[in-house]
N, C-alpha and C positions, 0 to 999 in steps of 0.2 A: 464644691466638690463635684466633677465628673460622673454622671451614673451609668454602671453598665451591668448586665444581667448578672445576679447570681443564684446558684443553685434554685434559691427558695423563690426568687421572683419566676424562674422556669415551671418551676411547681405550679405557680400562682396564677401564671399565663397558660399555664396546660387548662388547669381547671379551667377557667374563665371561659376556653374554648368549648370543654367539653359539657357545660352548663347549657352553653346557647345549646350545641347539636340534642343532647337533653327537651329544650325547650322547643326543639323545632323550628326555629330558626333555619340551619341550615343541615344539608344529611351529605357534603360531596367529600368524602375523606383526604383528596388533594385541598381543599378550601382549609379542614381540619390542619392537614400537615403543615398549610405553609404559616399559617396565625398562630403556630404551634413555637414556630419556627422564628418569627415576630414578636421580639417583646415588647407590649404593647406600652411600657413602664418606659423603656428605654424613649418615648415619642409622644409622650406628656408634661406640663410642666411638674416640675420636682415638687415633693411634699402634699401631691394633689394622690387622690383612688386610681389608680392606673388602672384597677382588673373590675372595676363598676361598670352597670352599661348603661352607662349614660355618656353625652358629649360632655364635651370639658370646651371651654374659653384658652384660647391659646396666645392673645393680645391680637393687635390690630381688628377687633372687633370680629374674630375668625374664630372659630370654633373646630375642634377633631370631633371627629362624629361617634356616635358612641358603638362600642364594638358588636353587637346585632347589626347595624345600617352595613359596616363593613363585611359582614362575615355575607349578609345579602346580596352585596353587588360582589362579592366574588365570586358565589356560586352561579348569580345569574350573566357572569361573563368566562365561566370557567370553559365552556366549550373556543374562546374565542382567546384565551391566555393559553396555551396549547407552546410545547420549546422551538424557537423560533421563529413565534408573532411578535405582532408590533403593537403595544400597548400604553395608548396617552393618557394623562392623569392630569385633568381642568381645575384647579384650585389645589395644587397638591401638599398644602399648610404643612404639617409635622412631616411630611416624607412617609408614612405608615403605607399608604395601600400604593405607594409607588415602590416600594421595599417589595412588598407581597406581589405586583406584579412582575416584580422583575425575575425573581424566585421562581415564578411559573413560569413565565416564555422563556427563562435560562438565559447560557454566556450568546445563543446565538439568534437568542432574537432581541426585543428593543425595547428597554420602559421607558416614557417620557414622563415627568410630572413637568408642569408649567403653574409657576405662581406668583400674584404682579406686585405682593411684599417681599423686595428683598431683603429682608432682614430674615424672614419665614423660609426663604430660601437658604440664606447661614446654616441659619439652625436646625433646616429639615436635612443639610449634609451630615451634619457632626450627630445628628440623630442616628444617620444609616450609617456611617462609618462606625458606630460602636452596634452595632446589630448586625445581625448575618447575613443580613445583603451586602456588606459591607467592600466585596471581593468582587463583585458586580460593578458598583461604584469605580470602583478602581479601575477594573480590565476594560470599564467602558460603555456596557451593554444597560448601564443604568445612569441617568443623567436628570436633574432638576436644572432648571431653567425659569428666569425672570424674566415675563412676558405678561399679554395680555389674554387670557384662557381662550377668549372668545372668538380668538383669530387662529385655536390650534395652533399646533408647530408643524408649517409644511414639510420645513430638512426632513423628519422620517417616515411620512405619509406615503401610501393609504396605513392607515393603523385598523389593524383585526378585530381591536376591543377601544371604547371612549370611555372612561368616566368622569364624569361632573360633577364634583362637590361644594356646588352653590348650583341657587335657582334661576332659572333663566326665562325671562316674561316667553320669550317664544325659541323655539332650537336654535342656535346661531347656523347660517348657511354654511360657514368655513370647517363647522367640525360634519355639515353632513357631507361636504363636497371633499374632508378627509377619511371619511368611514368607507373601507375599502367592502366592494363587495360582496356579502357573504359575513360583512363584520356585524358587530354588535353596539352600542352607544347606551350607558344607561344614566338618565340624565333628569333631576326633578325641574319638574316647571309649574312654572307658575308665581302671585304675589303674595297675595294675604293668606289665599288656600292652594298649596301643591299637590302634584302627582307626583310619584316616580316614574318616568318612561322608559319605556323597554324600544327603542328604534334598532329596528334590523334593518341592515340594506338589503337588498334580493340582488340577485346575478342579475339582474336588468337593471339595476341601479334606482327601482322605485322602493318607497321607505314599508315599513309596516310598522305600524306604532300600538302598544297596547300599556295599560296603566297597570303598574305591579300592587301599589300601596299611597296611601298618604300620607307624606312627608312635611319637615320642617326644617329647612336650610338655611343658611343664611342665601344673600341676593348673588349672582351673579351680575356685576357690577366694572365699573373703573378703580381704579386703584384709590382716588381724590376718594370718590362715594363710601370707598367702604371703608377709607382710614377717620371719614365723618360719621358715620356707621348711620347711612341711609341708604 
């Protein structure tokens, strides 16, 4: 059976939001609106705590990250999802925070998600197409793609905002040589022990990099690596 919001999961999805801003997590009321706006049910597997925060296993040894991690990298790219920008999304599994960016840049700017299961790729559409990005999708301005993350997607580059949801021993070159400048990238790296990085480009095109938090991601990886799950 098909899952798509109803009434009480809207409920369910509001709270969950308004828990973390509660918690401190995050305070940006566009961040609130659009995860409001996102059900988070509709981009988990079926029968699993949609509205818990923690990650979930989504198969091919991928993981959805749990909704704190998310409500974090929106707030901290909210200046750079602005109606408009152009917004890449590196491992984009369920379609979740490619949905929520597309919602923020609108019909006239660009969401990319890029992710190198295509199967993850099926299923992260029929995800959005029953959620409210779903119009997006369609008109265009929202688009998932099977690719390699690590090489970005140049068709719509420079992109205003990155996100990475896998770990990457060191920044790949391609997503910084697509981070347009002035944009934002926020990206964990690292092996055994991560960071979260915050990379800004500067109008001279030199990086500034600072550590938000420490994280636990899966690898940024090859497709082979990670369907061996090393």
């Amino acid at each position: 059976m098909e899952r798509f919001s109803t009434g009480n999961d809207i409920d369910r999805n509001k709270a969950m939001v308004e828990q973390l801003q509660r918690y401190g997590i995050f305070n940006s009321k566009k961040v609130a609106e659009t995860m409001e706006k996102v059900d988070r049910a509709l981009f988990v597997p079926d029968r699993t705590p949609a509205y818990v925060d923690s990650p979930m296993a989504i198969g091919y040894n991928v993981t959805i990250s749990a909704p704190h991690m998310h409500a974090m990298c929106l707030q901290l790219l909210e200046k750079n999802l602005q109606p408009g920008m152009h917004a890449l999304d590196i491992g984009s599994g369920t379609g979740y925070l490619t949905a929520c960016f597309a919602l923020m840049v609108g019909p006239e700017g660009r969401a990319v998600g890029v992710e190198h299961i295509p199967e993850l790729v099926t299923s992260s559409i029929r995800n959005i197409e029953k959620s409210d990005a779903a119009w997006l999708l369609k008109q265009g301005s929202l688009s998932i793609s099977v690719g390699d993350g690590r090489q970005g997607w140049p068709e719509f580059a420079p992109y205003d905002a990155i996100h990475v949801g896998a770990a990457a021993r060191e920044i790949p070159q391609p997503l910084i040589d697509q981070l347009k400048p002035g944009g934002r990238m926020v990206i964990p790296v690292g092996n055994v022990f991560q960071d979260l990085k915050v990379v800004d480009k500067n109008l001279d095109g030199s990086l500034s990099i600072r550590t938000e938090t420490s994280v636990r991601y899966v690898p940024l990886t090859s497709r082979d690596a990670q369907l061996r799950g090393s």
